[in-house]
MDTraj code that builds the backbone (N, CA, C; nanometers):
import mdtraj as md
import numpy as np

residues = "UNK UNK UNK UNK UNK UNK UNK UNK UNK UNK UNK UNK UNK UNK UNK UNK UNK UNK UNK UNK UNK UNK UNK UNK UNK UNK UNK UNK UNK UNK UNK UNK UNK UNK UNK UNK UNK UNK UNK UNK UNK UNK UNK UNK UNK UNK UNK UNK UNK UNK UNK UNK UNK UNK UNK UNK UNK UNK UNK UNK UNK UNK UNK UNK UNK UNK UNK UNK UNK UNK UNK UNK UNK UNK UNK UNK UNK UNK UNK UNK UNK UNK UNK UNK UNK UNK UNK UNK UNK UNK UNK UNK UNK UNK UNK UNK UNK UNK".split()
xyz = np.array([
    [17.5387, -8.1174, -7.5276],
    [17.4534, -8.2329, -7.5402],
    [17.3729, -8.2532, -7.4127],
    [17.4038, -8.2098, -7.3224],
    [17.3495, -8.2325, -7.1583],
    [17.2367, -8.1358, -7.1749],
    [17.2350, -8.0555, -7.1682],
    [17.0650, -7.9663, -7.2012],
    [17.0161, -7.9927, -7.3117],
    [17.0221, -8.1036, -7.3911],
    [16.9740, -8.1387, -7.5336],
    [16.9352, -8.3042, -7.4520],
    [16.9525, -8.3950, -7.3955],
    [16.9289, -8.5393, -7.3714],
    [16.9063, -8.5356, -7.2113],
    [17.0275, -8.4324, -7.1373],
    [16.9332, -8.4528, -7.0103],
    [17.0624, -8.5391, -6.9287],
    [17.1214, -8.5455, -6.8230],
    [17.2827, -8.5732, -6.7875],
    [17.2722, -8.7431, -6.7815],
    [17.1866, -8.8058, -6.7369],
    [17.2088, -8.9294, -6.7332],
    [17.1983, -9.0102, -6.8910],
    [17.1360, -8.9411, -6.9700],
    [17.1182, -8.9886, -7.1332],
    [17.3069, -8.9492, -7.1445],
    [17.2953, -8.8360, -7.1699],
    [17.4820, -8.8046, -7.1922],
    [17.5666, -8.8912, -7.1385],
    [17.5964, -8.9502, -7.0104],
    [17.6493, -9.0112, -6.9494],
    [17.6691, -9.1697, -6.9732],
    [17.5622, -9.2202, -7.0723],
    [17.5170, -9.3249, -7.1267],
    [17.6163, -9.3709, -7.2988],
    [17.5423, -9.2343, -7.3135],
    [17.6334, -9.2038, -7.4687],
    [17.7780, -9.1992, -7.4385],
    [17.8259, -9.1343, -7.3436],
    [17.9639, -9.1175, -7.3344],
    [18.0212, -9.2661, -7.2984],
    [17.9811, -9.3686, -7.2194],
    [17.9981, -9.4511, -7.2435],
    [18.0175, -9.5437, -7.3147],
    [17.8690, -9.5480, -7.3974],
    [17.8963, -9.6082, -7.5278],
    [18.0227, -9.6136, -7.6019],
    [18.0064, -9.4898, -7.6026],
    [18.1574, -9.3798, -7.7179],
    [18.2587, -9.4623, -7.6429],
    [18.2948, -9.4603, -7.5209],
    [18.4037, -9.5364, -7.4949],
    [18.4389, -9.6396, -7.4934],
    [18.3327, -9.7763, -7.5076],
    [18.3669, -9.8785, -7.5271],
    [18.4223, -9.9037, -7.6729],
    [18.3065, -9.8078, -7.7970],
    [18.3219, -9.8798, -7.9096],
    [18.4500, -9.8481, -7.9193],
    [18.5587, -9.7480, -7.9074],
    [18.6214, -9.6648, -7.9498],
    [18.7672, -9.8039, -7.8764],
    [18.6851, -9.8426, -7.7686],
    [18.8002, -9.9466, -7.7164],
    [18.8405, -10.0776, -7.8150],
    [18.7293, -10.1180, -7.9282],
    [18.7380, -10.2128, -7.9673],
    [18.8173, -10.1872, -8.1441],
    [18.8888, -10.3105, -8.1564],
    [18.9725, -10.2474, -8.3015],
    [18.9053, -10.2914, -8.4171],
    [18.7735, -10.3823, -8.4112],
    [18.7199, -10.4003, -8.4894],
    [18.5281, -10.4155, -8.4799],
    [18.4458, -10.3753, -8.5904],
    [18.3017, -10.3990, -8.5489],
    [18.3130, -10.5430, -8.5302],
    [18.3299, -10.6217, -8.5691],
    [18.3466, -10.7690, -8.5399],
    [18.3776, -10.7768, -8.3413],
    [18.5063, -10.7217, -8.3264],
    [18.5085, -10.7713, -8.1821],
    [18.4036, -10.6982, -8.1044],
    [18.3613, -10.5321, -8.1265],
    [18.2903, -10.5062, -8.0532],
    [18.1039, -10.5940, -8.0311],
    [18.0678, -10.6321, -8.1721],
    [17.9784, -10.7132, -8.1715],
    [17.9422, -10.8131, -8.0904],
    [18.0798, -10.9358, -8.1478],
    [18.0954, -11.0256, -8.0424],
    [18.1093, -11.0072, -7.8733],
    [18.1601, -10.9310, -7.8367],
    [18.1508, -10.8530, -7.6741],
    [18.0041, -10.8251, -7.6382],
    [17.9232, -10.7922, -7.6931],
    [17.8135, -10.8212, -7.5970],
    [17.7357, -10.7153, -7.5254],
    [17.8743, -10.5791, -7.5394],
    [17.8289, -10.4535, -7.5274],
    [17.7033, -10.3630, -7.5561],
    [17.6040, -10.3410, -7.4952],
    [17.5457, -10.2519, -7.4919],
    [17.4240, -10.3898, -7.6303],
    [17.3752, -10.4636, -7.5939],
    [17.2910, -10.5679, -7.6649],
    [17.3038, -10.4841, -7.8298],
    [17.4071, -10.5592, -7.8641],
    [17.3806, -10.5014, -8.0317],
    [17.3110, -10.5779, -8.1036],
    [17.2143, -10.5087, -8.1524],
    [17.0698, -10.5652, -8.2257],
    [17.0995, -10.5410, -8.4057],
    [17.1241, -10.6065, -8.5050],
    [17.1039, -10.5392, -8.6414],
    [16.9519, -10.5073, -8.6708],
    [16.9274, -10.4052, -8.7186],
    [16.8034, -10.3272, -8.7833],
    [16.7479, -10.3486, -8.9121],
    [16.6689, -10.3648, -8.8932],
    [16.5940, -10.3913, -8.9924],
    [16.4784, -10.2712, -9.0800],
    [16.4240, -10.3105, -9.2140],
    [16.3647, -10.1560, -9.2703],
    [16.4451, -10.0700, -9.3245],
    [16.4158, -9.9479, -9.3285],
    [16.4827, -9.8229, -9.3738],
    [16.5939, -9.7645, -9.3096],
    [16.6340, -9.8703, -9.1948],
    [16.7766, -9.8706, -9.1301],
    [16.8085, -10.0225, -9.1274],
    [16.8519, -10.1038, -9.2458],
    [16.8684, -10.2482, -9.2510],
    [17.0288, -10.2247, -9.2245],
    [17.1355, -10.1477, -9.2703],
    [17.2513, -10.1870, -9.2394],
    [17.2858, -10.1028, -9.1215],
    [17.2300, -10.0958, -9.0195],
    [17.2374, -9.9932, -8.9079],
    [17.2300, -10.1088, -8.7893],
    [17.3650, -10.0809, -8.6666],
    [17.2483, -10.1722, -8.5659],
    [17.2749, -10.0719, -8.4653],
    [17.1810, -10.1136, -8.3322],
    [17.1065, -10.0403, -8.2392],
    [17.2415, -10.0762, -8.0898],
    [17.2861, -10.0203, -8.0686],
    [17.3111, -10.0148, -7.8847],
    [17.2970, -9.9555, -7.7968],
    [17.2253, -10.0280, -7.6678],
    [17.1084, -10.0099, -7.5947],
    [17.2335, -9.8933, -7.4884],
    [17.0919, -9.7559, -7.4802],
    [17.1489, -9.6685, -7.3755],
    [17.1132, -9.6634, -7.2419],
    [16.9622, -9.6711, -7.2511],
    [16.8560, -9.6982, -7.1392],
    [16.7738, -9.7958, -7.2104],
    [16.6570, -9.8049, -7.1097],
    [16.5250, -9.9018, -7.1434],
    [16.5108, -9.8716, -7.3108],
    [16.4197, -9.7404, -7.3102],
    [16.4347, -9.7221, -7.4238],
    [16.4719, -9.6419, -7.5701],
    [16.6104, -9.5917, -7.5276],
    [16.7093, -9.5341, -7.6257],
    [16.8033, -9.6062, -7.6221],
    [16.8464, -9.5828, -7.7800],
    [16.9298, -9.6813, -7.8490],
    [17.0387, -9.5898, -7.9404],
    [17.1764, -9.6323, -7.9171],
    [17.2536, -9.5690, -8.0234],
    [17.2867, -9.6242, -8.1094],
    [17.2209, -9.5385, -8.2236],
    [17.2582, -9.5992, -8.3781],
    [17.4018, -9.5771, -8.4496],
    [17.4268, -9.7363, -8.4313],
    [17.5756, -9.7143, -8.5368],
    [17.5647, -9.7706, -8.7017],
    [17.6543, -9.7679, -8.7774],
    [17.6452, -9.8069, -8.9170],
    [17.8047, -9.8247, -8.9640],
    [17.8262, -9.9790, -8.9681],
    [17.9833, -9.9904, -9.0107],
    [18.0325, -9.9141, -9.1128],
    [18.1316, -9.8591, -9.1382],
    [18.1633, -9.8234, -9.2911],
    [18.2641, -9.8900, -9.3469],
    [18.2412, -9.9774, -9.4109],
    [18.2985, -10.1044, -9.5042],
    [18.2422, -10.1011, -9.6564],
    [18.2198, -10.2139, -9.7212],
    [18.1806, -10.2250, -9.8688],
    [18.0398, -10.3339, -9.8349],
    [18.0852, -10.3834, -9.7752],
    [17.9652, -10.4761, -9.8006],
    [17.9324, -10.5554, -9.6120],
    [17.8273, -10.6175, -9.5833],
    [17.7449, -10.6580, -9.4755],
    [17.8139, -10.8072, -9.4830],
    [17.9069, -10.8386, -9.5355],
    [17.9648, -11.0038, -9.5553],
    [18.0437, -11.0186, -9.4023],
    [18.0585, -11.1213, -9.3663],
    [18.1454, -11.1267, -9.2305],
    [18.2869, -11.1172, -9.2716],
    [18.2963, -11.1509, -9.3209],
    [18.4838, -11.0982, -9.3645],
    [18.4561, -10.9682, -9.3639],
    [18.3708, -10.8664, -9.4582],
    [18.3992, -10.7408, -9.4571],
    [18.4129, -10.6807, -9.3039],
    [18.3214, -10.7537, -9.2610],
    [18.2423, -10.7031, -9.0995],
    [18.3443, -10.7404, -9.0180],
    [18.4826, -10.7927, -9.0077],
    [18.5579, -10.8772, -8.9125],
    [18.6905, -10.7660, -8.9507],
    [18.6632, -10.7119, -9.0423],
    [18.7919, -10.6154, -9.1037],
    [18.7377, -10.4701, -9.0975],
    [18.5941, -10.4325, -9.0996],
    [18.5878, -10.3044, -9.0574],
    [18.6336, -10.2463, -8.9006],
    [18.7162, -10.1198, -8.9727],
    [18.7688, -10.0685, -8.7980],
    [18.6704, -9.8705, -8.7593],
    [18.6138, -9.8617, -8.8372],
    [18.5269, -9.7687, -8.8541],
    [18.3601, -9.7791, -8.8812],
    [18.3364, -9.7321, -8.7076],
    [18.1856, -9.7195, -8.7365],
    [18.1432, -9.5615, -8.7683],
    [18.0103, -9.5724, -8.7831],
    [17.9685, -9.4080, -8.8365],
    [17.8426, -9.3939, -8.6806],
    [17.8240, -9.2859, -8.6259],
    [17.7174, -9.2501, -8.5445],
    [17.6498, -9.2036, -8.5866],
    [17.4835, -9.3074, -8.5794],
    [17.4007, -9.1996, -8.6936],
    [17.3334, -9.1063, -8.5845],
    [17.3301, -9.1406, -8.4462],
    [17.2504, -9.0536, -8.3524],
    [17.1570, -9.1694, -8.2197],
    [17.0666, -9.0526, -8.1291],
    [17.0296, -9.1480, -8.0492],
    [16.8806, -9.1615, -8.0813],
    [16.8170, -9.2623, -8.0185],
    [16.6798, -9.2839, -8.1032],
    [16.6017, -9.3380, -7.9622],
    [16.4796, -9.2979, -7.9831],
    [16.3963, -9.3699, -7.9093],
    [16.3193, -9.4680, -7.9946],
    [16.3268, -9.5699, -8.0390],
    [16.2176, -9.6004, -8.1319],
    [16.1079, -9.6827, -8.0892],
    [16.0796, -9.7223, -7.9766],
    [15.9718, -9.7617, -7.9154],
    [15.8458, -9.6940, -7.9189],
    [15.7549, -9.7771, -7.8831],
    [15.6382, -9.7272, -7.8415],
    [15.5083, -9.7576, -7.9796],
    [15.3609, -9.7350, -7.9549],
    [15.2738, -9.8051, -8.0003],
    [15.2716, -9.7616, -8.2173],
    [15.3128, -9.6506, -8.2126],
    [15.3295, -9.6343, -8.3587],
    [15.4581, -9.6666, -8.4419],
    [15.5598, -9.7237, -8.3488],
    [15.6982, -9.7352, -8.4150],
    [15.7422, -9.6304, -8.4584],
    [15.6982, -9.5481, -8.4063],
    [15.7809, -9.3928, -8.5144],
    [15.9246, -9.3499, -8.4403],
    [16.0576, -9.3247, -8.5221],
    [16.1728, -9.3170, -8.4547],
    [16.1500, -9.1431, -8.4370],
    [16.1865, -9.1861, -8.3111],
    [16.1983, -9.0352, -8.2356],
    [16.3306, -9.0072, -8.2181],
    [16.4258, -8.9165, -8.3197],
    [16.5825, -8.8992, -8.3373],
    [16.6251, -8.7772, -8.1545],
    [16.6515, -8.8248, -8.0820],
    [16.7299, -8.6990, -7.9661],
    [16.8028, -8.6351, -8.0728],
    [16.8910, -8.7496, -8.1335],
    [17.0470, -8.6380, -8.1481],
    [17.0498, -8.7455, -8.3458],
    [17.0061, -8.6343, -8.3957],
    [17.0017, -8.7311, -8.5405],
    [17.1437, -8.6999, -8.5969],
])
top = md.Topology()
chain = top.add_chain()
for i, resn in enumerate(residues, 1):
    res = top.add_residue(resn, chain, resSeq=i)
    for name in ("N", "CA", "C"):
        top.add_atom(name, md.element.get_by_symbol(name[0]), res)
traj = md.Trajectory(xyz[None], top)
């Protein structure tokens, strides 16, 4: 992944990876504050974003049944969809690691 993102992007991600992995539920990791978790909106509506740098973002996606807060307070499994740049003047998501 380091000759694919570049060592300080990796170093970011690996982080990430370690917090979520610390938390026993998407609910607590949410509430924590970690890495500004944003929910997404569009053609990634049940996806949300945590911030790596300025502007890359790692996309997670709970895997539960449904977006309800009970479901969301009881999911203990997120999915990694990859890292994204999605900034900039056309909005087009630019996948690093899809």
């Amino acid at each position: 992944m380091k000759k694919l993102i570049g060592a300080e992007l990796t170093r970011s991600v690996k982080k990430r990876y370690d917090q979520i992995v610390a938390f026993s539920s998407f609910y607590s990791l949410q509430k924590s504050g970690f890495g500004k978790m944003e929910s997404l909106s569009g053609k990634m509506k049940d996806s949300y974003s945590l911030r790596l740098t300025a502007n890359y973002r790692l996309i997670v996606r709970p895997k539960s049944e449904s977006r309800s807060s009970e479901m969301l307070m009881q999911c203990d499994t997120l999915i990694i969809e990859g890292v994204v740049d999605y900034h900039g003047s056309d909005r087009k998501y630019n996948w690093l690691i899809p």
